[in-house]
PASEBA-1860 file (N, C-alpha, C; in nm, 3 decimals):
! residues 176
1> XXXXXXXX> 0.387/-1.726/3.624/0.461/-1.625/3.552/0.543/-1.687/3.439 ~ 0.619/-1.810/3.499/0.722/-1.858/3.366/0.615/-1.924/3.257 ~ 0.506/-1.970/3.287/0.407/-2.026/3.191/0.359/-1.907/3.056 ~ 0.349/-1.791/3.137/0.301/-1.689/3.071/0.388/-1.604/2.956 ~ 0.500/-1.620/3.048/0.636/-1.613/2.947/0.668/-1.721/2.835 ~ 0.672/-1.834/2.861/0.636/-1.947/2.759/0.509/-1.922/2.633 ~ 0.420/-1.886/2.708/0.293/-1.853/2.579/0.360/-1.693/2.507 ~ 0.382/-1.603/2.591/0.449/-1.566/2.499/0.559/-1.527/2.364
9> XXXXXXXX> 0.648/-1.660/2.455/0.750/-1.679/2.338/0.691/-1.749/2.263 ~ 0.590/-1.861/2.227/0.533/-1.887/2.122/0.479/-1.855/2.062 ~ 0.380/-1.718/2.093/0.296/-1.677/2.018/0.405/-1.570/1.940 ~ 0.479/-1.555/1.992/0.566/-1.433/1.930/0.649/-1.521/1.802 ~ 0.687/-1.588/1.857/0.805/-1.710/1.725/0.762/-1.739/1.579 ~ 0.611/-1.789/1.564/0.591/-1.760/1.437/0.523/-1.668/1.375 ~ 0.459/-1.508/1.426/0.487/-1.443/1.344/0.600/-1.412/1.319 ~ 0.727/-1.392/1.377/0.817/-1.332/1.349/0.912/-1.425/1.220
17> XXXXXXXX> 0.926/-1.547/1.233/0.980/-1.636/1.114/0.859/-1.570/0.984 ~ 0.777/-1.608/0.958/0.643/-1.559/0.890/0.703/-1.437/0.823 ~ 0.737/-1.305/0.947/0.792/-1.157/0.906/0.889/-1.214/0.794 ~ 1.014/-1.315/0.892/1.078/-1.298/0.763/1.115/-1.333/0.662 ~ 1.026/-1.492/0.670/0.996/-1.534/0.525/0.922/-1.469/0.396 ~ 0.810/-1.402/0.473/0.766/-1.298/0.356/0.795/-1.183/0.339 ~ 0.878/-1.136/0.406/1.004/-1.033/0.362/1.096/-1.058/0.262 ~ 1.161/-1.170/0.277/1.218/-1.242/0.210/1.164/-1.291/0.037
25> XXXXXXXX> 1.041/-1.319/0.066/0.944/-1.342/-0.029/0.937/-1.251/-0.150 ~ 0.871/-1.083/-0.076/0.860/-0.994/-0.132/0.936/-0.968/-0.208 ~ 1.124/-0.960/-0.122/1.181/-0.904/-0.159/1.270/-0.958/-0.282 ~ 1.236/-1.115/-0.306/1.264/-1.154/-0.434/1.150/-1.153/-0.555 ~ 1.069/-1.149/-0.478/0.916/-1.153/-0.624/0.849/-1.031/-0.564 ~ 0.962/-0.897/-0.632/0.836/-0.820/-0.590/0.735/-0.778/-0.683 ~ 0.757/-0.745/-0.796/0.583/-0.778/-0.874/0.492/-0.867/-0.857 ~ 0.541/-0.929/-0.831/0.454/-1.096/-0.832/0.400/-1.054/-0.685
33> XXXXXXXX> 0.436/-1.020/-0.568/0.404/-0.993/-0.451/0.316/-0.869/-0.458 ~ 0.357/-0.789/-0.512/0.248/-0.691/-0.556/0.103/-0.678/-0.642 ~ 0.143/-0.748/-0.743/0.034/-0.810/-0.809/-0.061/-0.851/-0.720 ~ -0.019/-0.981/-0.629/-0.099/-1.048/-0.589/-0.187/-0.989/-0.465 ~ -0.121/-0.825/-0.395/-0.232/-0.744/-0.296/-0.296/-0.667/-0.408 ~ -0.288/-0.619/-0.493/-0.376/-0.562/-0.564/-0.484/-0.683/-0.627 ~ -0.433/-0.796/-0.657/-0.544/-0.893/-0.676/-0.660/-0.904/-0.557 ~ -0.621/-0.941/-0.461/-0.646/-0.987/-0.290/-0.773/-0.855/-0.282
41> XXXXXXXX> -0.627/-0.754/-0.277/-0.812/-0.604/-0.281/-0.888/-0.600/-0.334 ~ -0.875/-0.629/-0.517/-1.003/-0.677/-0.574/-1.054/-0.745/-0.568 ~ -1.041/-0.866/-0.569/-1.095/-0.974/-0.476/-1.245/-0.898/-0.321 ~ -1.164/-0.834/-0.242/-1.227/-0.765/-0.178/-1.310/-0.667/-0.174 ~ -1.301/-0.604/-0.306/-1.351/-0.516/-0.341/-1.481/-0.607/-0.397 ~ -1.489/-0.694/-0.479/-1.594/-0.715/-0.580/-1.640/-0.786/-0.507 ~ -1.608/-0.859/-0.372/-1.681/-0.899/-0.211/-1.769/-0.800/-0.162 ~ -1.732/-0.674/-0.150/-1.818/-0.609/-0.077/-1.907/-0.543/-0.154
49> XXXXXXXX> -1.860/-0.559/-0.313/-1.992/-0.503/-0.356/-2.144/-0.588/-0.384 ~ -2.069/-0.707/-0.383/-2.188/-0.815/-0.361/-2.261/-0.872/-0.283 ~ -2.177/-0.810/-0.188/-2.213/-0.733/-0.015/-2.348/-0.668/-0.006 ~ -2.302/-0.561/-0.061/-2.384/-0.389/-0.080/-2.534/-0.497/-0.163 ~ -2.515/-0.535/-0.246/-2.651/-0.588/-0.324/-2.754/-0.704/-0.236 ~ -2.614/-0.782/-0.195/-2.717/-0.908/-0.096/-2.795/-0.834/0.041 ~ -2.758/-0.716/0.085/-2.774/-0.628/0.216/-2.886/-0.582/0.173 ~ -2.861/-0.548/0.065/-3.002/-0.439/0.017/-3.127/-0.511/-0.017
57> XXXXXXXX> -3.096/-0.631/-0.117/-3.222/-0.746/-0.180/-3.267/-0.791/-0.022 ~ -3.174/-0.834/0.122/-3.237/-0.892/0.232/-3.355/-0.869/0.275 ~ -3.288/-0.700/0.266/-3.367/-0.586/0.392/-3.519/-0.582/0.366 ~ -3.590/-0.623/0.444/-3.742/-0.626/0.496/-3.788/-0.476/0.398 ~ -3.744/-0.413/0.483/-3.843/-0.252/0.349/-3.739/-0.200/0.308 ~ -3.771/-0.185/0.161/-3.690/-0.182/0.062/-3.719/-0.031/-0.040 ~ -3.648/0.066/-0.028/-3.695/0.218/-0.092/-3.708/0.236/-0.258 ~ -3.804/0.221/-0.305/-3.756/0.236/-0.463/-3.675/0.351/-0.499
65> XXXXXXXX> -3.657/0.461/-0.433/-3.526/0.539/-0.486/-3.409/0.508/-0.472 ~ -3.392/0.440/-0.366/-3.305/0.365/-0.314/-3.230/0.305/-0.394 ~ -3.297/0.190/-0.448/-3.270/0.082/-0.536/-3.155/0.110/-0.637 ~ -3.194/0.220/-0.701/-3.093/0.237/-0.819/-2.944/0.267/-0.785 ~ -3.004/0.363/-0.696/-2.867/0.429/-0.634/-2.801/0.320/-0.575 ~ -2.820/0.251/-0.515/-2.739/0.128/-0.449/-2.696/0.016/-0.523 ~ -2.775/-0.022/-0.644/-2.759/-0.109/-0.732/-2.663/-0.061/-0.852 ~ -2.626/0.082/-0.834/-2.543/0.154/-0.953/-2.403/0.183/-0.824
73> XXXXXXXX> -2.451/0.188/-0.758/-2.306/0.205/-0.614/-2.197/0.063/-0.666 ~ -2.316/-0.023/-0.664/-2.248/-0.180/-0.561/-2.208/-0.230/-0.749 ~ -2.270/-0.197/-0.872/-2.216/-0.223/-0.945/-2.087/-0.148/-0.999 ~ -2.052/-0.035/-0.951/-1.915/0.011/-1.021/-1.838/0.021/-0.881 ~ -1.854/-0.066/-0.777/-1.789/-0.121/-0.682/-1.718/-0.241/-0.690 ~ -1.813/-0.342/-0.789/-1.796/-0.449/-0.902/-1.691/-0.433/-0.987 ~ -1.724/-0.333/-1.076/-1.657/-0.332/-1.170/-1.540/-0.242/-1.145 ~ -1.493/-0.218/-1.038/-1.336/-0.178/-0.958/-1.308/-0.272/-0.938
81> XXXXXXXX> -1.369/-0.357/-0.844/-1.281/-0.498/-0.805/-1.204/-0.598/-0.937 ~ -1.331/-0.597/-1.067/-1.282/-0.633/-1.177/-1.153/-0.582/-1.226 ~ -1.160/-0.419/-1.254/-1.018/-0.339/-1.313/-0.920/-0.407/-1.199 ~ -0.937/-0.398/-1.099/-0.801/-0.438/-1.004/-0.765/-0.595/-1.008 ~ -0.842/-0.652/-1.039/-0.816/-0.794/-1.079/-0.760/-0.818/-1.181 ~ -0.842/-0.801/-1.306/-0.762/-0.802/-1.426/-0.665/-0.712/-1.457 ~ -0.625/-0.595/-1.442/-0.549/-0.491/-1.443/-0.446/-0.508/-1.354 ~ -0.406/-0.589/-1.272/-0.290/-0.608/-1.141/-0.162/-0.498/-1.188
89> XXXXXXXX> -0.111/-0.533/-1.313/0.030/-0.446/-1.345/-0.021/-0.309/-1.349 ~ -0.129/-0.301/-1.465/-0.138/-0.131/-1.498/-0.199/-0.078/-1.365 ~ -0.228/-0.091/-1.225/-0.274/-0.042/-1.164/-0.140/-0.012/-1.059 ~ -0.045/-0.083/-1.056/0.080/-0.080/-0.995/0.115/0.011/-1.060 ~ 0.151/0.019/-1.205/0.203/0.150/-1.273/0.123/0.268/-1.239 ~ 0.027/0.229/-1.224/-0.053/0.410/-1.192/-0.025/0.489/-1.100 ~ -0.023/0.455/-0.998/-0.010/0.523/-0.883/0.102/0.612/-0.850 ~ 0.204/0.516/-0.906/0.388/0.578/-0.886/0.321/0.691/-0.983
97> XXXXXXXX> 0.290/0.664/-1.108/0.297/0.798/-1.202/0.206/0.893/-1.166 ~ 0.081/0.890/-1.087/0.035/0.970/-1.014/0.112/1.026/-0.919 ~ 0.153/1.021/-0.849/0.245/1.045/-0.792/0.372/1.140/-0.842 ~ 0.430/1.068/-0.912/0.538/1.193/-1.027/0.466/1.303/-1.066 ~ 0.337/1.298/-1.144/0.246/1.425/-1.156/0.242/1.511/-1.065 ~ 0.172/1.477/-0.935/0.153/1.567/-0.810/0.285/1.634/-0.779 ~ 0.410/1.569/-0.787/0.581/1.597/-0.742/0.582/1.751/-0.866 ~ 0.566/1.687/-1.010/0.587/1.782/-1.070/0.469/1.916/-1.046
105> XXXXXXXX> 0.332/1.905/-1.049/0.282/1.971/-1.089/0.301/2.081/-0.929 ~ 0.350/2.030/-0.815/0.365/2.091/-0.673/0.530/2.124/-0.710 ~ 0.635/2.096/-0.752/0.724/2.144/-0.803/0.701/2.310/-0.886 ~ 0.634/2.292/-0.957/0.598/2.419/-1.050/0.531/2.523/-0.995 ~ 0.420/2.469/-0.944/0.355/2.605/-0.864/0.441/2.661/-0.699 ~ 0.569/2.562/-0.693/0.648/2.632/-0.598/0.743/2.706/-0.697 ~ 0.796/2.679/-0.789/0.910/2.768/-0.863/0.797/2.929/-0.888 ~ 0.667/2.898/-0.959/0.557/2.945/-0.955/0.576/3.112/-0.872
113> XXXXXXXX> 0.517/3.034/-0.756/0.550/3.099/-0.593/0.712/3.156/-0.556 ~ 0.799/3.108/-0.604/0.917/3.143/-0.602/0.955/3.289/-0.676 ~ 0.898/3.293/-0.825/0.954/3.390/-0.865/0.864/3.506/-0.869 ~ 0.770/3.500/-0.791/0.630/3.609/-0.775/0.686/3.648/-0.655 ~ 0.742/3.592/-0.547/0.786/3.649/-0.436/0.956/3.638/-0.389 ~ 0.983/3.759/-0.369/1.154/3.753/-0.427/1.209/3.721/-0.304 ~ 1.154/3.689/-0.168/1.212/3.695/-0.049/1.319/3.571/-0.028 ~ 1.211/3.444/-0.082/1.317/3.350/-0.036/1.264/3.247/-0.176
121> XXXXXXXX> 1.339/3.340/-0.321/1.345/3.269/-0.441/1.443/3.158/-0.414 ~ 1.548/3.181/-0.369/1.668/3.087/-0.396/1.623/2.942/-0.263 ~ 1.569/2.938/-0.169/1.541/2.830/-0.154/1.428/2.751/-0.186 ~ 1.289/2.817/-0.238/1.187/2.777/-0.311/1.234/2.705/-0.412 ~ 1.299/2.787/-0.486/1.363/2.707/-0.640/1.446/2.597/-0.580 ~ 1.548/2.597/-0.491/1.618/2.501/-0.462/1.557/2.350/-0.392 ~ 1.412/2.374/-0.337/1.291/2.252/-0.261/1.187/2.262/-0.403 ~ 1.161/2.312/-0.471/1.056/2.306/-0.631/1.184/2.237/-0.763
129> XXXXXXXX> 1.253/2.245/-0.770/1.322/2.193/-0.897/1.385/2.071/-0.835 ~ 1.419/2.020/-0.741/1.442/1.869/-0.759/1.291/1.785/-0.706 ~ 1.194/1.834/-0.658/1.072/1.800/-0.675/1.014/1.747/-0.809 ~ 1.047/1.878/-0.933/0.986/1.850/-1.093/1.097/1.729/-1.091 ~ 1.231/1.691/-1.107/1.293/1.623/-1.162/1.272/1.492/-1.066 ~ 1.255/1.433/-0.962/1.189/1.327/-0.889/1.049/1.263/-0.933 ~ 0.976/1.400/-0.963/0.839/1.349/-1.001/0.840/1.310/-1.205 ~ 0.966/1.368/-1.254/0.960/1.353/-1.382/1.027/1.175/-1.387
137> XXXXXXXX> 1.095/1.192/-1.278/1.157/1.050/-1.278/1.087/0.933/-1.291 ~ 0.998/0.998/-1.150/0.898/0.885/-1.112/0.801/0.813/-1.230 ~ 0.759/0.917/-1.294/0.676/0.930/-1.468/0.745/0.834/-1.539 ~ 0.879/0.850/-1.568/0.895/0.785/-1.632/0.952/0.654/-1.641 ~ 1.027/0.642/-1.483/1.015/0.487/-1.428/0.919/0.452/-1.317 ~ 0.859/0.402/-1.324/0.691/0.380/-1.220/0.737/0.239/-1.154 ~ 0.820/0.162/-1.261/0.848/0.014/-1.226/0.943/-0.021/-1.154 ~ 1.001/0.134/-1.155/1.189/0.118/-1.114/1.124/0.154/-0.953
145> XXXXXXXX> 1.053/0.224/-0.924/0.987/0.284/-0.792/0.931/0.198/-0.711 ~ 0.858/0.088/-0.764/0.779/0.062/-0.739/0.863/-0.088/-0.676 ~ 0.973/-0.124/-0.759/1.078/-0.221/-0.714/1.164/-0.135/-0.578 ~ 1.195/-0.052/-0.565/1.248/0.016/-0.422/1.170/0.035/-0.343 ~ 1.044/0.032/-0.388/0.903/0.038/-0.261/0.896/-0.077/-0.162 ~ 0.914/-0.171/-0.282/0.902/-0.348/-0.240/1.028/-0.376/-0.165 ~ 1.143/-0.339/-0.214/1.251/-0.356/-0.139/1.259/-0.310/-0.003 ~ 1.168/-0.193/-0.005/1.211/-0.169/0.134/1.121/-0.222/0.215
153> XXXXXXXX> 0.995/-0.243/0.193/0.901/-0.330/0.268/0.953/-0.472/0.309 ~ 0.993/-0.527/0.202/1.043/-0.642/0.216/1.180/-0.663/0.362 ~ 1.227/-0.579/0.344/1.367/-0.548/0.422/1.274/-0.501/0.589 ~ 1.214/-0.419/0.578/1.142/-0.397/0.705/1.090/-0.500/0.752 ~ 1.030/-0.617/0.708/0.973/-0.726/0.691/1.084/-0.801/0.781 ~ 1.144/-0.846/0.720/1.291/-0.884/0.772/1.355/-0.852/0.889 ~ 1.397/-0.743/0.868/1.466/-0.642/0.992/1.350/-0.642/1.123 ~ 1.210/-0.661/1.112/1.102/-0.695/1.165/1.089/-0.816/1.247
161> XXXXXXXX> 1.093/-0.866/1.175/1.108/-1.053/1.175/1.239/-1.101/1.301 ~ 1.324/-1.045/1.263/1.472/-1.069/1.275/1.459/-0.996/1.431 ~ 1.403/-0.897/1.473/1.421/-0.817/1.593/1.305/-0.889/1.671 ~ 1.213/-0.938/1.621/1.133/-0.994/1.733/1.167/-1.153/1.761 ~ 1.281/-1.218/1.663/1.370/-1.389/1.730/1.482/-1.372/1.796 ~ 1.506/-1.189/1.840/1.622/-1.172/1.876/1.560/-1.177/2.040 ~ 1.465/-1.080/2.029/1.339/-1.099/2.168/1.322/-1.229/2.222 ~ 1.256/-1.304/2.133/1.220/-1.414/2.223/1.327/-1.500/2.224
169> XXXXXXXX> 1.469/-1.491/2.186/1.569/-1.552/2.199/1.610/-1.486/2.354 ~ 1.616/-1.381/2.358/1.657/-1.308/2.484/1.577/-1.344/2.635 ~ 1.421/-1.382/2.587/1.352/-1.411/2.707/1.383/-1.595/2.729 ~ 1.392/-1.634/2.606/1.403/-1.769/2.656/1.527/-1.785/2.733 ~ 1.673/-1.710/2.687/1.759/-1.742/2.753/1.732/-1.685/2.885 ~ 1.642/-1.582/2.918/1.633/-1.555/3.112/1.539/-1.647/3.167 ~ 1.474/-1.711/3.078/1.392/-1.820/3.128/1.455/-1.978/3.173 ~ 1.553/-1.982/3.112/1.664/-2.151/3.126/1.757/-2.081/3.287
END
């Protein structure tokens, strides 16, 4: 039993330092930390599309309709992994501002909905208008968002980290 408890406090000890060194990490380079999973996915991405082509050239019987369709799949599977590679920032910016869009454009069709139905205008308008102004925010800082995203990952990371050396601090001391 105490052996088993031993493997577990080790296996537990360095992810949790790990948590919160790259919590820590994040939470000082967070573009740079971000950048580098949107790199990593493309990376992965333009893996599996070269995937999709080596799978298909292997395979014993091979469909000529097939062919195109899979060879036009696995190339703009390619050429995603590329945009996300070379593109690392503008693809970080996109999303937040996607995002602000959907806030606003679901903002509007609730004010929308609000003043077509008079029952409960005053709290529609009151959950639809700081919606438009969150999502107008978001639009127009994507970078500012996208740094409180990281922050808080980073901090969970941490606070993560930090709660599982508090654990195996706790078992080692019932173990002495």
């Amino acid at each position: 039993m105490e052996y088993r408890m031993k493997q577990l406090l080790n296996s537990k000890l360095v992810p949790a330092l790990l948590s919160v060194v790259l919590g820590i990490m994040i939470i000082i380079a967070r573009r740079a930390a971000l950048d580098v999973v949107v790199r990593v996915a493309g990376a992965l991405v333009i893996g599996s599309g070269i995937g999709f082509i080596l799978l298909y050239l292997t395979r014993p019987v091979k469909e000529a309709g097939n062919l195109t369709m899979v060879l036009v799949l696995a190339a703009v599977t390619v050429l995603t992994g590329i945009l996300l590679v070379s593109m690392a920032e503008q693809v970080v910016n996109f999303f937040p501002t996607i995002i602000g869009l959907v806030l606003v454009l679901n903002g509007l069709s609730h004010l929308a909905a609000a003043w077509a139905n008079r029952d409960d205008r005053l709290i529609v308008t009151l959950l639809g208008a700081p919606a438009i102004l969150l999502g107008v925010f978001i639009i127009l800082q994507p970078g500012f968002i996208v740094n409180v995203f990281m922050i808080f990952i980073g901090a969970a990371l941490v606070v993560n980290g930090l709660m599982d050396l508090l654990i195996v601090r706790r078992i080692r001391g019932a173990l002495l």
